[in-house]
N, C-alpha and C positions, 0 to 999 in steps of 0.2 A: 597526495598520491597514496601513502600508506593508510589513509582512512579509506578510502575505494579500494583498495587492496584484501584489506583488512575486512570490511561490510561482509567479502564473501563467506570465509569460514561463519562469522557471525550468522548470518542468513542460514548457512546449511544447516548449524546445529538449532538454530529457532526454530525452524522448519519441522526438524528430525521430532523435536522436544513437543512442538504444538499439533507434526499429524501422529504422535500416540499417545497425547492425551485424546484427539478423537477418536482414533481405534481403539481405545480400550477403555475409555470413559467416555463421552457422550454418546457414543453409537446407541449405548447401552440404554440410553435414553430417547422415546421416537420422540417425544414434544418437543425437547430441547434442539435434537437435532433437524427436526424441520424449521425450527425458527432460528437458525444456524444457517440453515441451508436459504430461509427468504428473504433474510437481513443479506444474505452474503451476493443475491441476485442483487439486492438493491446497490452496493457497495460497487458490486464491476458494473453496472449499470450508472454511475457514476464518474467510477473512471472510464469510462466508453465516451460519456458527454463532456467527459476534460479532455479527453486526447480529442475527440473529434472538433472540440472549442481550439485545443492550443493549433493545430492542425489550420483549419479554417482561417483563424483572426491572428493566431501568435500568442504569447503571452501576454506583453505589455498590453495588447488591446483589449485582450481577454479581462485581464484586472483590470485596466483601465475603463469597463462598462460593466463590469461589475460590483467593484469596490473591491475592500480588505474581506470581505468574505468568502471572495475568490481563492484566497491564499491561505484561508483555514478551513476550506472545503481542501483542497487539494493536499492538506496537511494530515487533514481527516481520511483522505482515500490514501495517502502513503502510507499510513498507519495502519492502515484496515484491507488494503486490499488484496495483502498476500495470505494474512488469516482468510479473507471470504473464500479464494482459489483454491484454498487447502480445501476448507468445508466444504466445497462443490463436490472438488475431486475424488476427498477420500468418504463423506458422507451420504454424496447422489450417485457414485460412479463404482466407487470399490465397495459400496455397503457392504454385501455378501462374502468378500475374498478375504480370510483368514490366511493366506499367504503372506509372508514378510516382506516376499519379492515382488507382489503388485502394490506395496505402498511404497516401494523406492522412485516410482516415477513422480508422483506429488509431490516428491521429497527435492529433486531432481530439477521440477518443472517451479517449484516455489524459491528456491535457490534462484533461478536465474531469473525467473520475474521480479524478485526482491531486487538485484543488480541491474535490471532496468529501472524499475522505480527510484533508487539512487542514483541513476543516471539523471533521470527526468529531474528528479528533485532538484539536483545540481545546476542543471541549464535555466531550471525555472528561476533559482532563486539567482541566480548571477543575472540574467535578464533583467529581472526587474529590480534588485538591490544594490548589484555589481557584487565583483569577486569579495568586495569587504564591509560588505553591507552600507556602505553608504554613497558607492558611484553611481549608481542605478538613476532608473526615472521616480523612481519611487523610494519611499523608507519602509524599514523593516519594522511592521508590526510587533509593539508590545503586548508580549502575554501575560505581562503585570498588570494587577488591578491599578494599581494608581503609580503614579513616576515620584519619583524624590532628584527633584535638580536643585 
């Protein structure tokens, strides 16, 4: 409970910290920032095909026809997909606004997306791990190259 608790302030200030390094460093850059901007389509364009996958089949089914790449895709979109929303928002939407108070809603709007993505994270991995990684239908992927038993 105090790590769900806790996620949020974390979240607001990653938030706050990552949309001004893009107001005041990348903007500044149009190459960068359009390849910011089509990496970050690709990214919610993936979490669009996870929800709409967990949505449709569920979880378990979901990894279970796709394998363990299911679950470091999805590892890859929690990780990635509150930076993409930011680089939309404040990169495609607020380019021009030198205002402090039109970047508080990115700031705002990526806080609470972050606390759903934590949410999601949560149910996914109890699903298929169980609440202690190992009641599940499944086992929890090692991100070790090799095991020492």
């Amino acid at each position: 409970m105090f790590g769900l608790l806790f996620s949020i302030p974390v979240a607001f200030v990653a938030s706050v910290v990552y949309t001004f390094f893009l107001k005041y460093i990348v903007i500044k850059f149009p190459r960068i920032s359009a390849l910011f901007v089509y990496a970050s389509f690709l990214v919610l364009a993936g979490f669009i095909a996870e929800i709409v996958s967990l949505i449709a089949f569920g979880a378990v089914r979901s990894y279970g026809s796709v394998g363990p790449i299911f679950y470091f895709a999805h590892t890859f979109i929690f990780f990635f997909s509150t930076p993409a929303l930011a680089n939309i928002c404040c990169l495609r939407l607020l380019k021009g606004r030198d205002r402090i108070f039109d970047w508080l809603g990115p700031i705002a709007l990526c806080t609470v997306f972050t606390f759903i993505l934590v949410m999601l994270q949560l149910g996914l991995s109890d699903s298929l791990f169980g609440i202690d990684g190992n009641n599940g239908p499944y086992q929890e992927p090692s991100l070790r190259l090799w095991n020492h038993k």
